[in-house]
Each structure stands twice: as C-alpha cells, then as structure tokens.
MARDRENRO-695018 format. One record per residue (C-alpha): x, y, z; residue in one letter; residue number from 1. Coordinates in nm, 3 decimals, decimal comma, padded with zeros to 5 digits, always signed. Layout:
N
X  Y  Z  r  k
X  Y  Z  a  NUM
...
This chain:
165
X  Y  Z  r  k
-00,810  +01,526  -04,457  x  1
-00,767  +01,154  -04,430  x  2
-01,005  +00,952  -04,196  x  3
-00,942  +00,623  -04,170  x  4
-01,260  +00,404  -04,100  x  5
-01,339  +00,063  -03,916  x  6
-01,599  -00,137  -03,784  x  7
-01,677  -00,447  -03,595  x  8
-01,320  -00,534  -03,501  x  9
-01,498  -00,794  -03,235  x  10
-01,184  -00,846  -03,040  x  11
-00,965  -00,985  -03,301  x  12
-00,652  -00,832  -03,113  x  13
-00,449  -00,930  -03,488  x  14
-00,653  -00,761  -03,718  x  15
-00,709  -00,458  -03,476  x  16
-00,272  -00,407  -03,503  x  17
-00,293  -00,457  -03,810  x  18
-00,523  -00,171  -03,906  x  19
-00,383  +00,051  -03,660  x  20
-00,043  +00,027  -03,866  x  21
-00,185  +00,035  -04,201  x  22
-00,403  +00,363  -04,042  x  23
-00,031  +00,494  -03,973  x  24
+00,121  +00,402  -04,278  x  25
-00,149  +00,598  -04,434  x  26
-00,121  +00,905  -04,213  x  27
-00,470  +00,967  -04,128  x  28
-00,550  +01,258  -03,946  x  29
-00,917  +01,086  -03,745  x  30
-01,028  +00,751  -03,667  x  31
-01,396  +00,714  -03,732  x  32
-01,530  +00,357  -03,556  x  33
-01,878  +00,249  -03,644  x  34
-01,893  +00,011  -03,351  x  35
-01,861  -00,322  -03,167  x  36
-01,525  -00,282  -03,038  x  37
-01,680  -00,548  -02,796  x  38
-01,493  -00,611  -02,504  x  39
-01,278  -00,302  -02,357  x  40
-00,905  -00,502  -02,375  x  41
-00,892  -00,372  -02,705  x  42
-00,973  -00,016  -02,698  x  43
-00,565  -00,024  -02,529  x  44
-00,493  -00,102  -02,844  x  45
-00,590  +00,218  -03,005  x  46
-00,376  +00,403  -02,736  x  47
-00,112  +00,350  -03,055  x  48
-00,337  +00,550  -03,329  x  49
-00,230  +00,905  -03,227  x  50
-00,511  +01,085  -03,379  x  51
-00,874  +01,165  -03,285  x  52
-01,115  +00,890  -03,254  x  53
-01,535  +00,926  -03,327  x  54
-01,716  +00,584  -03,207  x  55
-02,068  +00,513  -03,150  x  56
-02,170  +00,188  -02,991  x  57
-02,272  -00,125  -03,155  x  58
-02,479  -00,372  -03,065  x  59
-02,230  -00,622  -02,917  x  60
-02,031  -00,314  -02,698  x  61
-02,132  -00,360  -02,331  x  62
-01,973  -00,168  -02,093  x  63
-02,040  +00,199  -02,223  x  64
-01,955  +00,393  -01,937  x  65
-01,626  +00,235  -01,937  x  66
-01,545  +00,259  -02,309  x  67
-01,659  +00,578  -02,259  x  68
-01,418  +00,654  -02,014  x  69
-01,136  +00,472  -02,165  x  70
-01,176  +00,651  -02,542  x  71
-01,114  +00,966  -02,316  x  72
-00,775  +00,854  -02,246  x  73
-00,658  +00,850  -02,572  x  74
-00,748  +01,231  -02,640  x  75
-01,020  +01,418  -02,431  x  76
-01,157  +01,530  -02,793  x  77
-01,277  +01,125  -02,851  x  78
-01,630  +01,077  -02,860  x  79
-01,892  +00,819  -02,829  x  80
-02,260  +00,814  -02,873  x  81
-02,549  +00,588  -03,012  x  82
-02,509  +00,810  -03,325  x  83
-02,281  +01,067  -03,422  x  84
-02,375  +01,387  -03,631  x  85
-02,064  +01,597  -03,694  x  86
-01,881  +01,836  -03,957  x  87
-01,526  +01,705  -04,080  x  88
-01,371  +01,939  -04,329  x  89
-01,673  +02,124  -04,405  x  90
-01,885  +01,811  -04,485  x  91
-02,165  +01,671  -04,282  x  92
-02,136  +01,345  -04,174  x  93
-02,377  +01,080  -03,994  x  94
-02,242  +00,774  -03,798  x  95
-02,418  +00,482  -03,703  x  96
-02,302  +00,119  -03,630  x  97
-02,681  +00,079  -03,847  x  98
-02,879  -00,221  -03,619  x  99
-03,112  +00,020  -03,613  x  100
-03,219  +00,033  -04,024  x  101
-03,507  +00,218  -03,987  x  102
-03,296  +00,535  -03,862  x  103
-03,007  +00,481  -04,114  x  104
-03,269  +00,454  -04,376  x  105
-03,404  +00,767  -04,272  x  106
-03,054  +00,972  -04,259  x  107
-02,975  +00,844  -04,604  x  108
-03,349  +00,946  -04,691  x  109
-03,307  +01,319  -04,541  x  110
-03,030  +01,421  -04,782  x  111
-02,873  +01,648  -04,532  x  112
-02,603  +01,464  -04,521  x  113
-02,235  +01,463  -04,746  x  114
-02,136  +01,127  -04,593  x  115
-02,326  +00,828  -04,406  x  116
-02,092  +00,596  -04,250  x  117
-02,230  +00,254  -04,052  x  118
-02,103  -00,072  -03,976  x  119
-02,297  -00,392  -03,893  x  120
-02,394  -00,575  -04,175  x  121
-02,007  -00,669  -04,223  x  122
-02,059  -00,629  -04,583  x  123
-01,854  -00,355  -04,731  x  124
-02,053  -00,041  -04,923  x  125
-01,939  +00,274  -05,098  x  126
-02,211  +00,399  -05,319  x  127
-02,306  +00,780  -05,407  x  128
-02,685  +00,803  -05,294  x  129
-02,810  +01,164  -05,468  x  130
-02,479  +01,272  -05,375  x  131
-02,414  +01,105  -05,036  x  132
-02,161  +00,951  -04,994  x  133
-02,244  +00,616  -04,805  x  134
-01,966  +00,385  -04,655  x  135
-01,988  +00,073  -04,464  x  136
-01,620  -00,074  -04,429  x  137
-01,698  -00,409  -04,385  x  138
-01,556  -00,587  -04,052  x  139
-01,229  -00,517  -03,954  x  140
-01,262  -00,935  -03,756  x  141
-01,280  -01,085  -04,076  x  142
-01,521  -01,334  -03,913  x  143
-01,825  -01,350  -04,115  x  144
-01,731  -01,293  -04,465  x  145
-01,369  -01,428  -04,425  x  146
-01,201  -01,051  -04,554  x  147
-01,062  -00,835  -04,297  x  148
-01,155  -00,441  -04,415  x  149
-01,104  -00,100  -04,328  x  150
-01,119  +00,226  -04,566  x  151
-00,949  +00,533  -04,586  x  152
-01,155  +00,849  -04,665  x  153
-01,033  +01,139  -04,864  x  154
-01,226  +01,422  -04,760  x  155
-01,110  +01,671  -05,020  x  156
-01,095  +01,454  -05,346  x  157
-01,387  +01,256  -05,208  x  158
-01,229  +00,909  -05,287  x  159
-01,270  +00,605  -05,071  x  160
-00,983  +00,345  -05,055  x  161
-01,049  -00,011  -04,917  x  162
-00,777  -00,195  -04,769  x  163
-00,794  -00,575  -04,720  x  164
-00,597  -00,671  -04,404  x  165
C-alpha cells in the first residue's frame, strides 16, 4: 500500500494542490495528515484526493468540530483525533502532530509500534528507531525552513520517498 503523508500545510492553498497532484501522480491508496491544516478553506481542497484520509489536530487547527465534520465529507471512513493508533497493512502505526514530546517520546519509547508518524517541528525525519519506523515529513507550507515536503510510504517494501514540492 502507498500512503502518502503531509503535515503543517498552514493554508498555503499552492503547495496544498500541489501535493494533492503529486499524491495522484503517485497513486496512493490513504492520506495520512499529521496536523495544522489551520483554517477549514482548505480541507475543500482535499475533496480532490479520492482516497481515505487519517488527521489528528495540530496545534494551530481551531475549529475541530467543523474539520471534523468537513473530513466526513470526503469519505465517512476519514478520521480525526488528538492521536491516532491504527493498523495499515498489518503494521501498527501511531500518529501525532508531536507538540506534545513527552507522549511522542513515550510511543517511540514503547516499541509497540512499526511506524511513528508526527508533524510539527517542520523538520523532515525518517530514521529506523529499534525497528520503528519514524517519519516526520517536514511542512508541506514551506514557511519555516523554505522546502515544501511531503513523503510517500511504502508499506510493503518499507521505503519512504520524500518529495520536494
């Protein structure tokens, strides 16, 4: 399976499209977003992603009940929580957006986990942590550290592919 992954897209409506059609291009089969989509105007634009989508909030995402409500309309299976724990092609996965360190510290600590995805920091990660797989994409805005990122997620050959927007 292919899951495309993004974080702290921050209302840049450009960078947003142009994820969404590199997320095409690549086929994936679920959107995984580690959080601050920010304001809701932009969750329209992943009306266009025709797959799945797993959120959790992020520190900057007010509104929950409403991007909540609006995720729903893109599939009733779309989720949102503070945190997500979940099974994706037989591998256990943890989702954070990760302002709260102390609890992604402890998730990476509990090694019951295949793969630990957050957001955040903005800065991108993919290291093997006693065999977790952790993966921060980096910021989809490009704001902060002046490169636009996303990653795709290979679920069966365990490979991670960044992609500079």
């Amino acid at each position: 399976m292919k899951i495309g992954i993004i974080s702290d897209t921050h209302d840049n409506l450009v960078n947003i499209r142009k994820a969404i059609e590199e997320f095409k291009k690549e086929g994936i089969d679920l959107l995984i977003h580690c959080g601050d989509f920010v304001s809701l105007f932009v969750i329209k634009e992943f009306y266009n992603i025709n797959c799945d989508i797993i959120a959790v909030y992020g520190n900057n995402d007010g509104e929950r009940e409403k991007l909540k409500e609006m995720l729903k309309n893109i599939n009733k299976n779309n989720t949102i929580a503070d945190f997500q724990s979940v099974e994706i092609d037989g591998l256990k996965f943890f989702i954070t957006h990760g302002h709260y360190q102390e609890i992604l510290d402890l998730a990476i600590a509990s090694k019951l986990y295949d793969v630990i995805i957050y957001g955040h920091t903005h800065e991108r990660v993919f290291e093997n942590i006693d065999n977790t797989l952790i993966i921060n994409p980096g910021e989809c805005c490009g704001y902060l550290t002046g490169e636009a990122t996303i990653g795709i997620l290979d679920t069966e050959k365990r490979e991670y592919k960044e992609i500079f927007l």
